[in-house]
Every structure is written in C-alpha cells, then in structure tokens.
VOKE-175924 format. One line per 8 residues: their letters; for each residue z, y, x of N, C-alpha, C. Coordinates in steps of 0.02 Angstrom, whole numbers, plus 50000, padded with zeros to 5 digits. Atoms other than C-alpha are relative to their C-alpha. Example, Ala and Ser with C-alpha at 12.3 -4.5 7.8 and 13.67 -1.06 7.14 Angstrom:
REM residues 2
as> 50000,49941,50045,50390,49775,50615,50000,50060,50045 | 49997,49941,49958,50357,49947,50684,50037,50055,49961
END
This chain:
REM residues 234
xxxxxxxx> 50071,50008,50016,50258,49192,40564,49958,50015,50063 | 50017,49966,49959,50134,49186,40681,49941,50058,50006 | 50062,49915,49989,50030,49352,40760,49935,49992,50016 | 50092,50018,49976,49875,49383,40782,49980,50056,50061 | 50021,50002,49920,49804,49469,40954,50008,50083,49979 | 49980,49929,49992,49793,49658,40878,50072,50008,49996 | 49924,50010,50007,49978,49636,40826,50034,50002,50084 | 49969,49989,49915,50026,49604,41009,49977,50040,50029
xxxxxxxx> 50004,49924,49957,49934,49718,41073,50014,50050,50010 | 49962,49949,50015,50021,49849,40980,50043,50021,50011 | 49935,50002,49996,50170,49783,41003,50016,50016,50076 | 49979,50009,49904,50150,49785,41207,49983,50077,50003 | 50014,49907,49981,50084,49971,41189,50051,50028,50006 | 49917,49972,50049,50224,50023,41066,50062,50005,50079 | 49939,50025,49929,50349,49950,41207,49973,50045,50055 | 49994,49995,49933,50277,49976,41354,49980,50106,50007
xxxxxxxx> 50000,49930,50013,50240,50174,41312,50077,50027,49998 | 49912,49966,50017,50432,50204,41246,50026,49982,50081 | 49968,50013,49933,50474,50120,41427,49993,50063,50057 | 50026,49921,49941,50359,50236,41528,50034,50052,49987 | 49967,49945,50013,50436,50370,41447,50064,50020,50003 | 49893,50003,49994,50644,50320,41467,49964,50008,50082 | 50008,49992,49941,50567,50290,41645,49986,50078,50030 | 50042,49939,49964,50475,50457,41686,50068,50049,49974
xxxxxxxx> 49964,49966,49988,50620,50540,41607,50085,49992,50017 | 49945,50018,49960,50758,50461,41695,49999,50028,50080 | 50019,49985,49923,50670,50493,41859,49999,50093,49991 | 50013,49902,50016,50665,50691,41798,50069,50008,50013 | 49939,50011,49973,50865,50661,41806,50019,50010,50041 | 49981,50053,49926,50885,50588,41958,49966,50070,50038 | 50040,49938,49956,50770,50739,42045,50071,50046,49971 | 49981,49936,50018,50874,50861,41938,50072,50009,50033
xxxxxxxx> 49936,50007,49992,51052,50773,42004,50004,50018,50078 | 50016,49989,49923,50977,50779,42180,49988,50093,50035 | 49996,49937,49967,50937,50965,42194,50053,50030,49981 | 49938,49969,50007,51104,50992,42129,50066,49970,50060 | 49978,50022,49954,51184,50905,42257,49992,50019,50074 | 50042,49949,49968,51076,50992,42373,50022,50053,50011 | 49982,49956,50015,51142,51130,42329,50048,50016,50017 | 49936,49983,49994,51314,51108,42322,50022,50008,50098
xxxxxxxx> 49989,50023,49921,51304,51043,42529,49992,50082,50022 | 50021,49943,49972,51225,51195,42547,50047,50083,49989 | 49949,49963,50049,51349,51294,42440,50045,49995,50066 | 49938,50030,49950,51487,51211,42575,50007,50035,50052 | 50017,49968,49928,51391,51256,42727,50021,50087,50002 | 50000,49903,49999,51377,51457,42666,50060,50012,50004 | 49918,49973,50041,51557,51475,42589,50041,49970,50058 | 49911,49990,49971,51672,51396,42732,49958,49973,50073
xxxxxxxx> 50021,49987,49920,51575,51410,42893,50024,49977,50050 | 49949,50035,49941,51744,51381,42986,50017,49940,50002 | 49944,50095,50011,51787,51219,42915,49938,49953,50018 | 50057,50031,50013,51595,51160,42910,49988,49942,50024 | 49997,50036,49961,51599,51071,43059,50071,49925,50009 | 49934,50026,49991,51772,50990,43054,50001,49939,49927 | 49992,50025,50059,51778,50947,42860,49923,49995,49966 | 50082,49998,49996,51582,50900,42844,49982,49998,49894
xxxxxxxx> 50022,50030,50052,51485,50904,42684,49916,50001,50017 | 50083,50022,49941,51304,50821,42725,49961,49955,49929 | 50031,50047,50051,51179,50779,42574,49942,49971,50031 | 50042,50030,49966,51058,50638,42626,49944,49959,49939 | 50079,50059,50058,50873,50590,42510,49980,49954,50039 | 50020,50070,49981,50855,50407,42555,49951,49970,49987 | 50074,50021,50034,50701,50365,42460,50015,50029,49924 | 49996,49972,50092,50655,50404,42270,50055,49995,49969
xxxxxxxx> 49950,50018,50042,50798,50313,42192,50050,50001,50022 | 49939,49990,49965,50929,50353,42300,50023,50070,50038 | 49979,49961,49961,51020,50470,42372,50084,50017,50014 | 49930,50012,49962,51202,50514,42470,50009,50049,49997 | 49959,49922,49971,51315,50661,42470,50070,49966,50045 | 49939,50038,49953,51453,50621,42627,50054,50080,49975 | 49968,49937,50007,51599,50747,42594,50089,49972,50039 | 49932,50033,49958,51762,50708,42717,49995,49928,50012
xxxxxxxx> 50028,50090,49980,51788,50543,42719,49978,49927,49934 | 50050,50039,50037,51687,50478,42562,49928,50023,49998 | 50055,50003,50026,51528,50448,42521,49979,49985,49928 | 50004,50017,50057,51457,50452,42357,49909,49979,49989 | 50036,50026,50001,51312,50361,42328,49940,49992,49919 | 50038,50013,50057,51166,50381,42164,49953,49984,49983 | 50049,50034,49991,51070,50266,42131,49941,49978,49934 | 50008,50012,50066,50923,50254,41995,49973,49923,50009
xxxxxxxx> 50046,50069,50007,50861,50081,41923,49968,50014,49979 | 50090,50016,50023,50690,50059,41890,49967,49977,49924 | 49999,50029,50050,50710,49962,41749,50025,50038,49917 | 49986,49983,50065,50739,49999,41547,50050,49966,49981 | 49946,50056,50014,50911,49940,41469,50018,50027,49916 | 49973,49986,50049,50966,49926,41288,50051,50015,49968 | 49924,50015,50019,51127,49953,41209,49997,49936,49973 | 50007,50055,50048,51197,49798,41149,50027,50007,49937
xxxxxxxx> 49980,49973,50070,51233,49782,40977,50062,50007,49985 | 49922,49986,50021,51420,49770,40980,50024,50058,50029 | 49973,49927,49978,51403,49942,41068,50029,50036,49950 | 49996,49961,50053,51487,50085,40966,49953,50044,49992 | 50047,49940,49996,51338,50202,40998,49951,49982,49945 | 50044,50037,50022,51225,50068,40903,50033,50012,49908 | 49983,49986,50060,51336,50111,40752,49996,50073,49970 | 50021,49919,50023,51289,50305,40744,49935,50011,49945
xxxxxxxx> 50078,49963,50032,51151,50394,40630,49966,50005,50046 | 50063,49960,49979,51079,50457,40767,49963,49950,50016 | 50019,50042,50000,51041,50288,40817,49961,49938,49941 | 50020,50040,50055,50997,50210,40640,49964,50033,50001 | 50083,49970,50054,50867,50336,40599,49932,49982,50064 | 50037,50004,49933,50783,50291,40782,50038,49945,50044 | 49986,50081,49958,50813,50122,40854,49982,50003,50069 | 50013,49996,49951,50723,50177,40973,50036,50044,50072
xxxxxxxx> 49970,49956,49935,50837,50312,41078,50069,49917,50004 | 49969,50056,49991,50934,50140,41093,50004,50004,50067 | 50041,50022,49924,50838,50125,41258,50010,50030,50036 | 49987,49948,49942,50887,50194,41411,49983,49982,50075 | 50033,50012,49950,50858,50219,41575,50068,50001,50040 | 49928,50004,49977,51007,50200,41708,50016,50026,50069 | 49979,49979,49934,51079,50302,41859,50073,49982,50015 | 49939,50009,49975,51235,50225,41954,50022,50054,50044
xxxxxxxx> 49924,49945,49974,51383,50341,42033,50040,49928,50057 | 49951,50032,49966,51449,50227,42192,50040,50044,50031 | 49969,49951,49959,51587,50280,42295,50031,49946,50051 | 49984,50017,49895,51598,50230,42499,50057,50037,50015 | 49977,49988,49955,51700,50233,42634,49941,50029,50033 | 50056,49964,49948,51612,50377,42758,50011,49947,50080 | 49980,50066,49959,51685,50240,42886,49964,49943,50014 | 50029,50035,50035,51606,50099,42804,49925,50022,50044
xxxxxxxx> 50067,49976,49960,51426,50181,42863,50007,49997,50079 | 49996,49964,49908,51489,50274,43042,50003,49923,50018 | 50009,50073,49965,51547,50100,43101,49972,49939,49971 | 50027,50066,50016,51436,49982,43017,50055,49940,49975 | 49944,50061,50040,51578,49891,42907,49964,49961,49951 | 50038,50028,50061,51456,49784,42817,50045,49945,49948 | 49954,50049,50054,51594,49679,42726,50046,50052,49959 | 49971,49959,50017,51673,49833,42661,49993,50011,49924
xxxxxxxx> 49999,49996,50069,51700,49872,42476,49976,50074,49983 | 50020,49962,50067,51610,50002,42362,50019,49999,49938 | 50009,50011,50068,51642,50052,42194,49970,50036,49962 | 50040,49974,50074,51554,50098,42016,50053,50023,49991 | 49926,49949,50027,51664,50245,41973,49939,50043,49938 | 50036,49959,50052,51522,50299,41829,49920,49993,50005 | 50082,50016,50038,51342,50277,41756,49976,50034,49969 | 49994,49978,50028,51245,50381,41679,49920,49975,49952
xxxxxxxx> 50041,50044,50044,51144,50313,41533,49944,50071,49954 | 50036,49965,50030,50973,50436,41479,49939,49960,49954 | 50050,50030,50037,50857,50395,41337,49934,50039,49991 | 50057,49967,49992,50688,50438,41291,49991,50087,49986 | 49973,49940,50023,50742,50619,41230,50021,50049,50052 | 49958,49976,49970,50841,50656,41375,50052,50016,49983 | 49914,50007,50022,51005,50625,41281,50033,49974,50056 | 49986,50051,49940,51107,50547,41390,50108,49999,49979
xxxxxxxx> 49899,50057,50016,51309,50434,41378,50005,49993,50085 | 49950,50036,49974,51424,50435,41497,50058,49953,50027 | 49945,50037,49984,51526,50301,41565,50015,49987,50052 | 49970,49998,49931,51649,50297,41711,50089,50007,49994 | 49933,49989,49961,51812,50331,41792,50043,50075,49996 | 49959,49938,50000,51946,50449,41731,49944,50083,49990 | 50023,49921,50026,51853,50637,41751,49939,49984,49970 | 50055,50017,50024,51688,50557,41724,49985,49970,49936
xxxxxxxx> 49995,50011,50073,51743,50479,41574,50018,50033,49961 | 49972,49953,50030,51825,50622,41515,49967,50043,49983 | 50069,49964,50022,51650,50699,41506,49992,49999,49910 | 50013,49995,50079,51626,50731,41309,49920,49975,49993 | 50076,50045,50032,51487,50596,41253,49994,50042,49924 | 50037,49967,50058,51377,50694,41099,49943,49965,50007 | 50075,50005,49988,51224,50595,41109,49954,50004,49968 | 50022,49993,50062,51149,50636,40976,49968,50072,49998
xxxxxxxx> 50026,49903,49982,51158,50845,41050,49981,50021,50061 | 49970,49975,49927,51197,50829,41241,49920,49975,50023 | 50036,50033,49978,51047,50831,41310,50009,50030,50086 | 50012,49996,49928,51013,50826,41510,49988,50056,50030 | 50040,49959,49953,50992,50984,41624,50048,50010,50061 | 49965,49999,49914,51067,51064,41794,50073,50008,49983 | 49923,49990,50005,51228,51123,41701,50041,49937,50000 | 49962,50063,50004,51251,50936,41654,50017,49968,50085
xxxxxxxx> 49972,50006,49955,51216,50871,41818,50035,50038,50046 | 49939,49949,49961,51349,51000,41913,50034,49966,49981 | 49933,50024,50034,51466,50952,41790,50026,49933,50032 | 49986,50078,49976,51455,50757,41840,50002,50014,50065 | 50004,49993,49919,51406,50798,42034,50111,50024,49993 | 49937,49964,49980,51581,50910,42041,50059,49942,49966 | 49951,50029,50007,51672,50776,41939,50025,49933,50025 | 49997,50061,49953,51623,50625,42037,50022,49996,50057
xxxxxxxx> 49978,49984,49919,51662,50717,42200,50087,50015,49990 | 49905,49999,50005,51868,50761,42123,50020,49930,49978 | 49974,50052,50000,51863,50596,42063,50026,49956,50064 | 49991,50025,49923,51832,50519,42249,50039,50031,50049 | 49931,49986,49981,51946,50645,42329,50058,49974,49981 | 49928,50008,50012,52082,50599,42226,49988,49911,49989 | 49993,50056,50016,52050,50408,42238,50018,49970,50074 | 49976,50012,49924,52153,50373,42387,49971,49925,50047
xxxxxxxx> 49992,50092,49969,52148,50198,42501,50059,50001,50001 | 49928,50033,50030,52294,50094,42452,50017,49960,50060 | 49971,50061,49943,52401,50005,42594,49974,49918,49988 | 50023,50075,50023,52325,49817,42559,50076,49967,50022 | 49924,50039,49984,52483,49689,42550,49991,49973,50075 | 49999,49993,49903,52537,49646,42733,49979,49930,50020 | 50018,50091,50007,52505,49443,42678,49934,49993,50000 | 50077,50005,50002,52317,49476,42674,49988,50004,50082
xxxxxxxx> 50018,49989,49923,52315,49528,42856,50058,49948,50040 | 49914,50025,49958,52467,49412,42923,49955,49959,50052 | 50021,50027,49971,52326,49294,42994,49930,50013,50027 | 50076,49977,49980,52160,49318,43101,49970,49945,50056 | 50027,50061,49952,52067,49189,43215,49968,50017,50047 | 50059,49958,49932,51983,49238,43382,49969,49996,49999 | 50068,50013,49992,51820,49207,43349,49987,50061,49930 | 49995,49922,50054,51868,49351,43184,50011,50070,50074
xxxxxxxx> 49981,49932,49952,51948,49469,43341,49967,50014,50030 | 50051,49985,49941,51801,49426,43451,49941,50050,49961 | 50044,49967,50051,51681,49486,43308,49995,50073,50003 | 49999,49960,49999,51780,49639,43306,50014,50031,50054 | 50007,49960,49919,51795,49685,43480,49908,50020,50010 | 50063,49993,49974,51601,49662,43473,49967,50042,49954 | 49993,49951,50050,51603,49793,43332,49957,49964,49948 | 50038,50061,50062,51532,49650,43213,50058,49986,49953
xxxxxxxx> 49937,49990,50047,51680,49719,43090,49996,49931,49927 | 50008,50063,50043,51713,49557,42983,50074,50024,49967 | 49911,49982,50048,51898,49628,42910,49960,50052,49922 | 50019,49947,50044,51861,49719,42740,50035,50037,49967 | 49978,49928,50041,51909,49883,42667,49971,50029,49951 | 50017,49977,50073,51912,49955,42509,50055,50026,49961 | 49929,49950,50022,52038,50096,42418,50021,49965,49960 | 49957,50057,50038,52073,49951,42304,49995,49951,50008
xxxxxxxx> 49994,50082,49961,52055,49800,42413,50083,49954,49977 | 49948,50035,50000,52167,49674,42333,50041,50036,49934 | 49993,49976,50061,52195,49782,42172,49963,50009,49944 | 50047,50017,50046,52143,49760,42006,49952,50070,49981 | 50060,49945,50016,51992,49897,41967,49966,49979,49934 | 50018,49995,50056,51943,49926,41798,49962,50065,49980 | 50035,49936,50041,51824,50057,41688,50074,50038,49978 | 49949,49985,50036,51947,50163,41618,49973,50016,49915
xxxxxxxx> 50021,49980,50058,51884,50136,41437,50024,50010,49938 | 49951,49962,50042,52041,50215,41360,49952,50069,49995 | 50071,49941,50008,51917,50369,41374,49942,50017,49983 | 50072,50002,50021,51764,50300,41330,50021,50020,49917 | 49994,50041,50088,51848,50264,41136,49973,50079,49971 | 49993,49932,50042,51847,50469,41095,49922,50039,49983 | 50036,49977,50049,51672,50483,41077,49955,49989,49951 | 50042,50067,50070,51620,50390,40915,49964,50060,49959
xx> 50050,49955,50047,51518,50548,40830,49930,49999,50040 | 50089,49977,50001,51356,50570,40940,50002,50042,50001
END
C-alpha cells in the first residue's frame, strides 16, 4: 500500500536513529580495543626490557577506524566499518528470543581482525596476502557475536548477556595475537615458483616486489565454523 510523507518520515528517523546508535557504539569499541592494545605494547616494553628491542612489540593509531599492533613478525590489523549490517535471516542468531522480542539488536555494527606479514609493510610487498582471522559483530546494546579463527571462535558467543567492555576486548586482543603466533607460513609448492621472467626479476631487484606471500598462499583458508555451531542460546 502506498505511504504517505509522515509515514516516511518516521520511518527514516526510526532507521536512521537505531543506525547512529550501532554506529556511536561500535566506535566506543573500537576506542576501547585500541587502549587495550595500547596497553598491552606497553605491558611488553615494561615486563621484558631485554628482549624489547630484538623481539619488538609496536602499537600504531592510523586514523579513527584503524589501527596496528606489530608483534615479531606479524602484524595484526583492526579495522572498523562505518557502515550498519544486518544478520541475514538464515543466520542462527535471527532464530533466538533475544532477537524475536527486538528485531532490532539484529543490527550491527562491524570491526575486522586482519593478520599481516610485518615483512609485507618493512619491504613494501604490495601483492602480498592478508587474512580475516575474526570479526567482531556489536549491536545497539553493546552485545556483541563473535566470529573467527580457531581461539577467536572459541570465544563463548551469549548475545543476549555478553555485553562489550575492556575484559572483553583483552580477551580477543590476547587471542588474536596466539592465534597469529601460532599461524605459521607454509612452504608454497615448488611448481608455483619453478618459473619467473626478467622483467618479474628486474621488478624485484628494483624492490617493486611482484612475487606474493601469504602463510597460506596456495592453501585452502576457511572460517573455522565447526566453532561457530556451539553457540545457539544467546
């Protein structure tokens, strides 16, 4: 049927209010994940003095929505989007109470978890591979779902109780950083590299790195969402 002009107007309030508000408290997040990160560098520096220099840990604020912790030889990278995202409906979250009585904590706001080569940066490897090793999904409440990679998925999703503060982000900071330790680089098969062309060698003599790397270059990379399945309560 069609609306009439107060109807939309309502409707763009309605919306665009619940947005501002996943927004403003996503970005409360994102500050809260950053002075914990902050922290920890700083944690590094105090506690091993001798190694400091040798075995670096170096947190870097890039602008609002970004920021870098370098720790040996990864980088971990968190990044917020700007934007509002819904669950879709064949989500399992979309099948909870906590979600039927409020359609609205549906809506979330979204911070990515990459993980670099510290390499990758130092020499400007711009063909180099990154990955999404975890996401972390906050709604207007400051509930907030996990999804990721092994420890990060192994995080206990409640969304319905868990809501957001510094204990949470630690928890994720410390589990994103054992995840990326323990996510080695893999030998790439020897048939990927068997051939190269001089105008590829000249590139890289002229440190215009055109070869690419990545701890699973040439291996299949998947969510691990054998972990996601365990938390169907909310």
């Amino acid at each position: 049927m069609p609306k009439n002009e107060k109807e939309i107007c309502e409707l763009l309030i309605d919306k665009g209010t619940l947005k501002r508000k996943i927004y403003e408290t996503t970005f409360e997040t994102m500050q809260t994940i950053k002075k914990v990160a902050e922290n920890f560098s700083i944690y590094y520096k105090t506690n091993f003095p001798e190694i400091k220099d040798i075995i670096q840990v170096h947190y870097t604020n890039r602008n609002t929505f970004e920021f870098q912790l370098k720790f040996a030889g990864d980088i971990l990278i968190f990044l917020m989007h700007t934007n509002v995202f819904e669950f879709s409906r064949e989500h399992e979250v979309m099948k909870t109470p906590y979600i039927k009585e409020d359609r609205t904590r549906s809506y979330c706001g979204m911070i990515y978890i990459y993980n670099f080569l510290s390499d990758s940066f130092k020499y400007n490897r711009i063909n180099d591979i990154g990955y999404l090793i975890g996401r972390i999904l906050i709604n207007k409440d400051g509930h907030y779902y996990i999804e990721g990679k092994r420890e990060l998925a192994q995080l206990l999703n409640n969304f319905n109780l868990n809501k957001f503060d510094e204990e949470t982000a630690r928890e994720i900071l410390l589990s994103a950083i054992q995840y990326a330790v323990n996510f080695d680089l893999l030998v790439p098969d020897y048939n990927n590299d068997i051939q190269i062309s001089i105008n590829e060698m000249m590139q890289i003599e002229n440190q215009n790195m055109i070869l690419k790397t990545g701890k699973r270059l040439g291996f299949r990379f998947e969510p691990d969402n054998s972990a996601l399945k365990k938390d169907i309560e909310f």
